[in-house]
C-alpha positions as CSV (number, residue, x, y, z in Angstrom):
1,X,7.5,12.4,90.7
2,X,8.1,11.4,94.3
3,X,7.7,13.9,97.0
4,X,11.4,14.5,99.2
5,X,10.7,13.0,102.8
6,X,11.8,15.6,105.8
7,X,15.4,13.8,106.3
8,X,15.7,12.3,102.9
9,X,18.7,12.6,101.0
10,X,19.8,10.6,97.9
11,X,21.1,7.5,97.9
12,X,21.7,7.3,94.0
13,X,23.0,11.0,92.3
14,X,22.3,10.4,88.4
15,X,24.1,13.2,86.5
16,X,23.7,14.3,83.1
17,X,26.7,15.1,81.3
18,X,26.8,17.6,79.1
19,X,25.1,21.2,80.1
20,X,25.0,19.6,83.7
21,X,28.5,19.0,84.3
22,X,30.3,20.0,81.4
23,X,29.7,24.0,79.6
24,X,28.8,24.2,76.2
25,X,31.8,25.5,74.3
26,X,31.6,29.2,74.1
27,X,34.6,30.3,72.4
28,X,36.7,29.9,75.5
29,X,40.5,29.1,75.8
30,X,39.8,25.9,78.3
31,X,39.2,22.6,76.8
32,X,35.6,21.7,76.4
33,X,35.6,18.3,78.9
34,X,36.9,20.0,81.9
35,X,35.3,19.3,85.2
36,X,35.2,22.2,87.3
37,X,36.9,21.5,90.9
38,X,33.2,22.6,92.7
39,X,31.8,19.7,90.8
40,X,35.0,17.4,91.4
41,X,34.5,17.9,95.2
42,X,30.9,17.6,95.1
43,X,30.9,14.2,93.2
44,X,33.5,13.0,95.8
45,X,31.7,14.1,99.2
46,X,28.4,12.6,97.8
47,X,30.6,8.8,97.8
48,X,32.2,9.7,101.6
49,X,28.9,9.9,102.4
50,X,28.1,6.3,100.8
51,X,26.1,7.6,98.0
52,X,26.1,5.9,94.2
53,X,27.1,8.0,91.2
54,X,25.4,7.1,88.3
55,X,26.3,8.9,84.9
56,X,23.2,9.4,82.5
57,X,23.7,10.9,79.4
58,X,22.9,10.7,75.5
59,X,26.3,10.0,74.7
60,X,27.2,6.8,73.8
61,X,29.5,4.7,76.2
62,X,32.8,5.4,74.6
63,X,32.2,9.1,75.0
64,X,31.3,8.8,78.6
65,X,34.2,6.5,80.0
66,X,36.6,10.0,79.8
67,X,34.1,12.1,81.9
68,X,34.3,9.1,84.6
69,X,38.0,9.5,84.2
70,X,37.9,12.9,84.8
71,X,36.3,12.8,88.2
72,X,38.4,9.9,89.2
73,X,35.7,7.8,89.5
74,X,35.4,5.2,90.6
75,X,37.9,5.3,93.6
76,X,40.7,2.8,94.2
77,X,38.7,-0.1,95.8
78,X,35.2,0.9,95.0
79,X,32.3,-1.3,92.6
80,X,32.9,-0.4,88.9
81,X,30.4,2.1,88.3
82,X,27.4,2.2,86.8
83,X,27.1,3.5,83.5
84,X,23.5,4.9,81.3
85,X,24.7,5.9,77.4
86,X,22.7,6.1,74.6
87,X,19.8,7.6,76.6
88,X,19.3,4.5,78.4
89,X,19.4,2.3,75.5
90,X,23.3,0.8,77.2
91,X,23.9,0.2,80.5
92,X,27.6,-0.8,80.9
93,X,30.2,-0.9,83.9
94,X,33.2,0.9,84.0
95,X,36.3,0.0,84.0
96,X,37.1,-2.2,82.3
97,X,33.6,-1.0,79.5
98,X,31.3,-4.4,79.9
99,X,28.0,-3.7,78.5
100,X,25.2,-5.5,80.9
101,X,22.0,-4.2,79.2
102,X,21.0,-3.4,75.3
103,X,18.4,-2.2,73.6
104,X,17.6,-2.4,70.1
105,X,14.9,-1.5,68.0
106,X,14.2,-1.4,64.3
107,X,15.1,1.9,63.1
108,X,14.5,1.8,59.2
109,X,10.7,3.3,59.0
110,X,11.0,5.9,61.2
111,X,14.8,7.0,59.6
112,X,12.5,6.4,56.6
113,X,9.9,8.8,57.2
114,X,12.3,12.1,58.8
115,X,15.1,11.2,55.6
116,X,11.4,12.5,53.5
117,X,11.0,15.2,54.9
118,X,14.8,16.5,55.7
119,X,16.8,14.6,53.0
120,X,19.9,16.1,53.4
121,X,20.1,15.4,56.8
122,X,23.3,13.8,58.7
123,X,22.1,10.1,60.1
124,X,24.5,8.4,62.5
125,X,24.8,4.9,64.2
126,X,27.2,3.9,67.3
127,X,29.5,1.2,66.0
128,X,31.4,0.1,69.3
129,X,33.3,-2.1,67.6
130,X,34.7,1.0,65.6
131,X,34.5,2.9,68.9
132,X,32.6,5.3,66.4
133,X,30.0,5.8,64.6
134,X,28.3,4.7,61.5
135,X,27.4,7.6,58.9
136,X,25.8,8.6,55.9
137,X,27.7,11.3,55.8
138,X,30.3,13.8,58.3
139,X,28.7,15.4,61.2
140,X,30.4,19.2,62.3
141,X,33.7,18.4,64.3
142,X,33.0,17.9,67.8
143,X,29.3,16.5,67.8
144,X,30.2,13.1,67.4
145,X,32.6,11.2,69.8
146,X,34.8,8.5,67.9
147,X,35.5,7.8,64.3
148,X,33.2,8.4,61.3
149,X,32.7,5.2,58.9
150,X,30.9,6.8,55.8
151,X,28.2,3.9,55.1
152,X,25.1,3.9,52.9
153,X,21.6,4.7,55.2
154,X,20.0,1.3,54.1
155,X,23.6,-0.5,55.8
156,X,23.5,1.7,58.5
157,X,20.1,0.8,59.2
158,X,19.8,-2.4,58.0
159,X,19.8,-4.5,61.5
160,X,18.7,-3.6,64.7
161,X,20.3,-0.7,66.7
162,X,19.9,1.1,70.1
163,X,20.3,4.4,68.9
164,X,19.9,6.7,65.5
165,X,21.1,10.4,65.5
166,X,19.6,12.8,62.9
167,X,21.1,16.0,62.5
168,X,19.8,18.9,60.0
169,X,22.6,21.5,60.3
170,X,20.0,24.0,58.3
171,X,17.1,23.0,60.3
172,X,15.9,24.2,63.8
173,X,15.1,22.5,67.1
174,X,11.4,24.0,66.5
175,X,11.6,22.3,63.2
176,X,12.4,18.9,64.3
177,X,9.9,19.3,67.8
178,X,7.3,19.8,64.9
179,X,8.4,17.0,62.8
180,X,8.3,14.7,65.7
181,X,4.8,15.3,66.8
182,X,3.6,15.4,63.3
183,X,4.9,11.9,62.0
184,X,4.6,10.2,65.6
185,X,7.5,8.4,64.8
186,X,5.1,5.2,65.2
187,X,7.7,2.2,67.4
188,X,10.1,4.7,68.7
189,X,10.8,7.3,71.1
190,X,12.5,10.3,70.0
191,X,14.4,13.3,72.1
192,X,14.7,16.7,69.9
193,X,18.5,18.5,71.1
194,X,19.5,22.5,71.5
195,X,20.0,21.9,68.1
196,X,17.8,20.4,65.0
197,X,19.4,17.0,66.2
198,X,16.9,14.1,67.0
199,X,17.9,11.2,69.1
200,X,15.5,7.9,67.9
201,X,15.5,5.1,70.6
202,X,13.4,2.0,71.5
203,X,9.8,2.4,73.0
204,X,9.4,3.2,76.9
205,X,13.3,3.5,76.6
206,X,14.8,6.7,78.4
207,X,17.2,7.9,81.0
208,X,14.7,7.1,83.4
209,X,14.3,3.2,82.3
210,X,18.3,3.2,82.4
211,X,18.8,4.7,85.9
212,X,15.6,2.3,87.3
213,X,17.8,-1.1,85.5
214,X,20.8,0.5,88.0
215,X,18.5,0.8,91.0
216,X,17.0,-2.7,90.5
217,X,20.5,-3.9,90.4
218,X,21.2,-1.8,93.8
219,X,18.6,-2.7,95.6
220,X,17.3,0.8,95.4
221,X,14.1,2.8,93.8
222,X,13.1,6.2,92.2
223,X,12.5,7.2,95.8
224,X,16.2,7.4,96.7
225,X,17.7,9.2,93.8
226,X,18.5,12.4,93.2
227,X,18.6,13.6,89.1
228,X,19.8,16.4,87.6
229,X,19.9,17.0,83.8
230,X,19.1,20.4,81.6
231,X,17.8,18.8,78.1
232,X,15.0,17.3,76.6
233,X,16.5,13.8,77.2
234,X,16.5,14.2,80.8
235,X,12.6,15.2,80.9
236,X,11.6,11.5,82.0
237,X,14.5,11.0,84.4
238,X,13.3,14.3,86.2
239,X,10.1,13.5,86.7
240,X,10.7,9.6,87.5
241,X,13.7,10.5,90.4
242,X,12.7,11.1,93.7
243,X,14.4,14.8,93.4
244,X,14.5,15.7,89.6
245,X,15.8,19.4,89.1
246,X,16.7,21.1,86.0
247,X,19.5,23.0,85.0
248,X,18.9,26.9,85.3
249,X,19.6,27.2,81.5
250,X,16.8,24.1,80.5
251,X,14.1,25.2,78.5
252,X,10.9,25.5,79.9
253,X,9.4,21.8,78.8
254,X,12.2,20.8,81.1
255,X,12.2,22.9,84.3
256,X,8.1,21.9,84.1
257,X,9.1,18.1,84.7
258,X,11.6,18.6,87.7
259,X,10.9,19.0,91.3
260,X,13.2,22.2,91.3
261,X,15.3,24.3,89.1
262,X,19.2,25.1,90.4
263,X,22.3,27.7,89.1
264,X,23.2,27.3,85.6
265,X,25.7,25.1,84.4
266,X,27.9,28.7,84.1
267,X,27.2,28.6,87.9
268,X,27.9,24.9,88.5
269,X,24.3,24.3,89.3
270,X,24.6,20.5,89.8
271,X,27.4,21.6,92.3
272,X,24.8,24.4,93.7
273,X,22.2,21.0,93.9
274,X,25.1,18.2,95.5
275,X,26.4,20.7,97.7
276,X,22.5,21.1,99.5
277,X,22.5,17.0,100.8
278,X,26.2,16.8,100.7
279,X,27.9,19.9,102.2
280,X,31.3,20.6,103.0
């Protein structure tokens, strides 16, 4: 975690996506992706003033293409932009979607050794070529972006992937942080959700790995960029960026990694965070 220079200001903004700049869905009448205009306008004053928008997220890429579509990013003219799904495990530009960095791991023992101890639970692959996902067996509508293929675990599985989602609708977050630490999930990395959903991933692979492949390819370091992010998936990117702050809603394991802590995503808090180096 870099210390903030008097004078700094970020030269890369790498934004979370959902619970950073999207709410969670509350039971309200407005659609779930809608980008509030405080947001819009802070995106677009941070690129006047020459800065690189980078979105980070867990998603994978087909579910992140709409949110840069929704800011209207990038602008007639500009570089494709830069792109981190998957929690860093796909780097792609945008438009048109060309994936320019991949990682894959074996997934099978440590699907394996959760699928023993929760063996009811959901287990979910990206399939681009689908534009969907691989599963075992229908996740809750709305938690997974794209179409469903219903596929045996040992297909799913089978060859080497960038990503596995396990969800346990009956389980906890608590249960899963447990579960985690307890197996050690030996050739992976893992990220527990709000929710009892773990994210399995490739060693030393994270948000922060993705957004450093993007500032390699700029020119640029940790120094210059600014992160903000509110789950457990953006705990490396905070504490890697030169200014990681945290969500005002993130749990505590979160706002302990990050440089500072900003309004809640109820208060557009990444707005709150933009608006302090890029004002009106």
């Amino acid at each position: 975690m870099a210390e903030t220079d008097a004078g700094w200001r970020p030269r890369v903004v790498a934004l979370d996506i959902d619970g950073t700049l999207l709410k969670w869905v509350d039971g309200q009448s407005a659609p779930y992706e809608t980008i509030p205009p405080r947001i819009y306008d802070a995106v677009h004053r941070a690129l006047d003033a020459g800065a690189h928008i980078v979105l980070a997220s867990g998603r994978s890429p087909h579910g992140m293409t709409g949110i840069a579509d929704l800011l209207d990013i990038p602008r007639d003219g500009a570089d494709r932009l830069w792109i981190v799904a998957s929690n860093g495990a796909v780097i792609f530009r945008y438009p048109p979607m060309e994936v320019v960095h991949e990682e894959t791991f074996d997934a099978a023992p440590a699907v394996a050794a959760v699928l023993e101890h929760h063996p009811q639970a959901l287990v979910a692959v990206e399939e681009r070529g689908i534009a969907g996902y691989l599963v075992n067996r229908h996740f809750p509508e709305g938690e997974l972006s794209g179409e469903q293929v219903i596929t045996d675990v040992a297909d799913i599985i089978g060859e080497p992937v960038s990503r596995v989602v396990i969800r346990d609708p009956d389980a906890t977050a608590e249960d899963f942080v447990e579960l985690a630490a307890r197996l050690g999930l030996h050739g992976t990395d893992y990220v527990v959700g709000w929710t009892a959903w773990l994210d399995l991933a490739p060693v030393g692979v994270s948000k922060a790995s993705g957004v450093q492949h993007v500032c390699d390819q700029l020119g640029l370091t940790a120094a210059d960029v600014l992160a903000i992010g509110d789950g457990r998936n953006d705990i490396e990117m905070l504490g890697w960026a030169g200014r990681g702050v945290a969500m005002g809603q993130a749990v505590q394991e979160v706002i302990d990694a990050a440089d500072d802590v900003t309004a809640t995503v109820h208060d557009e808090g990444a707005a709150v965070e933009m608006e302090r180096w890029f004002p009106a």
